[in-house]
Backbone as numpy.savetxt, mean C-alpha at the origin, in Angstrom:
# Nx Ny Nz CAx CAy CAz Cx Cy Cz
5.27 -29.48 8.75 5.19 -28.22 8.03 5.63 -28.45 6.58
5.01 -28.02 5.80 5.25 -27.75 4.17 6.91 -27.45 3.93
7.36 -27.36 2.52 8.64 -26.93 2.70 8.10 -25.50 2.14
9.14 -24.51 2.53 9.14 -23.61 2.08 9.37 -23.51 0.81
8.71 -22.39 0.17 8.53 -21.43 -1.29 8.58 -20.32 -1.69
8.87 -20.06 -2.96 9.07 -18.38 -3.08 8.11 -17.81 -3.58
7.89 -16.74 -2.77 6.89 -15.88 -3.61 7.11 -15.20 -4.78
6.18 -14.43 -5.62 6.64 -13.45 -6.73 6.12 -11.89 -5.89
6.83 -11.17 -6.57 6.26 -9.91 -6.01 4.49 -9.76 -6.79
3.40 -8.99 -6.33 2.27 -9.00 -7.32 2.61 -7.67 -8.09
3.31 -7.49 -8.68 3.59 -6.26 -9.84 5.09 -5.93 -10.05
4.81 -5.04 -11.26 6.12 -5.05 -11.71 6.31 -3.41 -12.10
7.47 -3.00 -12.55 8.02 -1.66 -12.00 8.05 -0.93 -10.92
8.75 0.28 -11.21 9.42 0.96 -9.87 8.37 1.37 -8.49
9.04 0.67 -7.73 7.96 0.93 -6.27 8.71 1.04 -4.84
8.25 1.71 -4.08 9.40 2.33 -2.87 8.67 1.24 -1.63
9.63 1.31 -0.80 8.84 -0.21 0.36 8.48 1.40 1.38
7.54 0.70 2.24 7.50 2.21 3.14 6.64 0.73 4.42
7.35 0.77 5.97 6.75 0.35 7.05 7.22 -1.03 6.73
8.47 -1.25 6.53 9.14 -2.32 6.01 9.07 -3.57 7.75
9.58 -4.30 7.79 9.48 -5.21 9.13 11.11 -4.81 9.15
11.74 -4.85 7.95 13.13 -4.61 8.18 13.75 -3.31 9.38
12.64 -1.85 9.45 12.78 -0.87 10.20 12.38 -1.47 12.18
11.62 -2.25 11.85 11.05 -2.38 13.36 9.82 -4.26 13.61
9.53 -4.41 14.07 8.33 -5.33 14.59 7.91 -4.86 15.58
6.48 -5.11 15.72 5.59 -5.04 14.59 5.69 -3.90 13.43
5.81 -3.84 12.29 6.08 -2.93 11.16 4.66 -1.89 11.45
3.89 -2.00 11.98 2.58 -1.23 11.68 2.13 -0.81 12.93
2.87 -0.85 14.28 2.45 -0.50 15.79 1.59 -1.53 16.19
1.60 -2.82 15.55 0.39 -3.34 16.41 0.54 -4.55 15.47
0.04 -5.88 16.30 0.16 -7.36 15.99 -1.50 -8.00 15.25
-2.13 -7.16 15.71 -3.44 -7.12 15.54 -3.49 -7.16 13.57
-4.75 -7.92 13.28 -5.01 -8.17 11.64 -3.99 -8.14 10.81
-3.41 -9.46 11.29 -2.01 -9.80 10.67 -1.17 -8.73 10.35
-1.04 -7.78 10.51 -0.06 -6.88 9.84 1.22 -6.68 10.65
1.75 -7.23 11.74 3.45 -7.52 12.38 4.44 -7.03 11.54
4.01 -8.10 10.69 5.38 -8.18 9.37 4.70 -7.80 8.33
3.91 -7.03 7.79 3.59 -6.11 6.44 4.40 -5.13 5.99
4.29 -5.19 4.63 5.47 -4.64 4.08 4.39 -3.71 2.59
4.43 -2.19 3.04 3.62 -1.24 2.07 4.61 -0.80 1.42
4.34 -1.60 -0.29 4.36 -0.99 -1.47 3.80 0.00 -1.97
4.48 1.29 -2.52 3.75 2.34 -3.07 4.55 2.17 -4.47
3.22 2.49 -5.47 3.99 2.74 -6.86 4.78 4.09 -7.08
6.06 4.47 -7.29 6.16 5.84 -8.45 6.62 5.88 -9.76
5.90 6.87 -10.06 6.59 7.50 -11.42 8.16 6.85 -11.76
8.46 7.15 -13.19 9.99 6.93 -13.77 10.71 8.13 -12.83
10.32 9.06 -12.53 11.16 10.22 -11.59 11.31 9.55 -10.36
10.89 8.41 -9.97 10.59 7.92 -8.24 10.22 8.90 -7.68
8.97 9.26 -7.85 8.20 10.22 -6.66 6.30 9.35 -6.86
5.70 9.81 -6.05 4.32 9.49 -5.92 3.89 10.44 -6.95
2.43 10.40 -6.65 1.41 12.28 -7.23 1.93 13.28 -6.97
1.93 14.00 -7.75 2.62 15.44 -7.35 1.65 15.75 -6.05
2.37 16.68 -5.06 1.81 17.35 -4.20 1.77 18.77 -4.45
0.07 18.94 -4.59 -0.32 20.73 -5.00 -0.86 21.37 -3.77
-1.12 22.44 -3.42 -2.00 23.07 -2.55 -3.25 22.50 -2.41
-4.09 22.08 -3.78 -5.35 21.25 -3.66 -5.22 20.08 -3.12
-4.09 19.50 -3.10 -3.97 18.28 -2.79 -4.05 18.10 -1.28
-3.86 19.22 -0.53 -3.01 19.01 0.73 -4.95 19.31 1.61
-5.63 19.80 0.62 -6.76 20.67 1.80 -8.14 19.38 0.79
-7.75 18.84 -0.47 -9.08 17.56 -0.84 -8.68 16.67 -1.20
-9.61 16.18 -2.10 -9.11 15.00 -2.61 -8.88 15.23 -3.96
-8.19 13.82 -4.71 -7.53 13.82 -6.08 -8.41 12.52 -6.86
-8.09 12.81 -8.13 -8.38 11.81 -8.89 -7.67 10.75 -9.40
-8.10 9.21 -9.06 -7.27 8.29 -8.64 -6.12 8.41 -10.02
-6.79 8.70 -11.18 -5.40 9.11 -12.25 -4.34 9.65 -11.99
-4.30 10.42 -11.23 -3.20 11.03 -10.65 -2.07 10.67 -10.10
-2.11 9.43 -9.98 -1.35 8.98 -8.45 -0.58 7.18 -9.52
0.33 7.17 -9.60 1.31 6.34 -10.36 1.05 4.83 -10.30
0.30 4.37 -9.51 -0.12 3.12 -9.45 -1.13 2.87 -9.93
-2.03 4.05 -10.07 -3.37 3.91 -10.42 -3.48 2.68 -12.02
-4.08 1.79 -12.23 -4.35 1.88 -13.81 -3.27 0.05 -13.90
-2.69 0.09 -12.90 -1.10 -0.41 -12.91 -1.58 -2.31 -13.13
-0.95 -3.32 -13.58 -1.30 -4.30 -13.34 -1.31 -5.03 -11.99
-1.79 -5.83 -11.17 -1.37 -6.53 -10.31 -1.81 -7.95 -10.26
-0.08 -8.62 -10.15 0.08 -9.81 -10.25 -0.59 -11.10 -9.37
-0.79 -12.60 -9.56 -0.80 -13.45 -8.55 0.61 -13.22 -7.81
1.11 -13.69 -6.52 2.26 -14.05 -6.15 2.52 -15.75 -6.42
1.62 -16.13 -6.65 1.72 -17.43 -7.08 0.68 -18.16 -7.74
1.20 -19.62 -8.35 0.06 -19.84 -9.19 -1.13 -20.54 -8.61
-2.23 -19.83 -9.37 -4.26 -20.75 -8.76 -4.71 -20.01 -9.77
-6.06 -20.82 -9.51 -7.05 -20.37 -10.24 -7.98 -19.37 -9.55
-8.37 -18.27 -10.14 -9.54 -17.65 -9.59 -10.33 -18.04 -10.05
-11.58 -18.21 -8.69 -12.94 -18.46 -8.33 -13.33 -17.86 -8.64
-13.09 -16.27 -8.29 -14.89 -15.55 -8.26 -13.77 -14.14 -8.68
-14.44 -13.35 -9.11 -14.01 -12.16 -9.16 -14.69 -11.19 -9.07
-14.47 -9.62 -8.59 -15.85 -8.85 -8.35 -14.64 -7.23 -8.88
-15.33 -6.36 -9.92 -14.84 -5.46 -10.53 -15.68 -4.20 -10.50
-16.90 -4.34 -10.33 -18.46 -3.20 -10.95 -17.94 -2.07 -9.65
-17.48 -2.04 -8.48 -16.80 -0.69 -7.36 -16.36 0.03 -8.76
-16.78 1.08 -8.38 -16.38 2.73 -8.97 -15.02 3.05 -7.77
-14.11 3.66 -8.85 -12.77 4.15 -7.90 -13.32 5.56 -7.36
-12.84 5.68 -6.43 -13.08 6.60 -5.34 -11.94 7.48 -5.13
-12.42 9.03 -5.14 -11.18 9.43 -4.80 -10.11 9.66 -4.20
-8.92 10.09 -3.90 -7.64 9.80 -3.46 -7.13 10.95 -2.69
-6.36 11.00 -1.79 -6.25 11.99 -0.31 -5.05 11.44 -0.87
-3.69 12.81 -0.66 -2.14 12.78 -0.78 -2.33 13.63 0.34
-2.55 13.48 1.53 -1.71 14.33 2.59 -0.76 14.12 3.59
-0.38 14.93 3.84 0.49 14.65 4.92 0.32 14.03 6.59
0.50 12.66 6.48 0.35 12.22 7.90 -0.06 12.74 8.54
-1.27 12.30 9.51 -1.26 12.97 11.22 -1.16 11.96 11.98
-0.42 12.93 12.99 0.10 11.82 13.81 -1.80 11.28 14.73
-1.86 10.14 14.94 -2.96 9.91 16.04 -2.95 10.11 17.65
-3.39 10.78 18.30 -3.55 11.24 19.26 -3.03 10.83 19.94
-3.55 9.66 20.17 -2.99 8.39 21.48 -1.46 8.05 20.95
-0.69 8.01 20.00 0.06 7.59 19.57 0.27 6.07 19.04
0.77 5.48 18.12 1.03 4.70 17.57 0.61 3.49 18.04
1.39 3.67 19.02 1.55 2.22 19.85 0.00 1.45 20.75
-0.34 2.58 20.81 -1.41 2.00 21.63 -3.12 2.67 20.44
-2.99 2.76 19.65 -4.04 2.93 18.88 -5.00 1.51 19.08
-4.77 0.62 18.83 -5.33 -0.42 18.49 -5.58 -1.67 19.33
-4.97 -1.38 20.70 -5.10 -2.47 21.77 -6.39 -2.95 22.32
């Protein structure tokens, strides 16, 4: 085995961890498409909050401006070269709602 190395985080300023591995394993209900140990970064604002949440927000969608990460840089975690790159996707708009829970529950969504 290789020796171990450190990663960099891929971005910089304020960001909240949410479905940490630190709360539980598998972090995401399920072992399935690598995600066990995934760890979701959300950007916020200098206030530490996300997009504001409006009444419109809760019943459509938003415009990805809205929302604190949007626009944001993101880093390598380490150094290479990129190959190929693909940019011409149009951003699509953005849903702030409030969780639902899935039927079956968590645990067994994905077996």
């Amino acid at each position: 085995m290789d020796d171990p190395f450190d990663l960099a985080y891929p971005f910089t300023g304020r960001w909240l961890v949410q479905n940490s591995p630190a709360d539980r394993v598998p972090s995401h209900g399920t072992e399935l498409f690598a995600s066990a140990y995934a760890i979701d970064f959300v950007p916020v604002a200098a206030n530490g909050r996300t997009a504001p949440v409006t009444r419109s927000a809760l019943i459509g969608t938003e415009p990805p401006e809205r929302f604190p990460g949007f626009g944001r840089d993101i880093l390598a975690p380490v150094d290479g070269v990129v190959v190929v790159a693909y940019g011409s996707e149009s951003d699509h708009a953005a849903y702030h709602r409030a969780p639902r829970p899935h039927p079956s529950g968590r645990q067994r969504r994905l077996r």
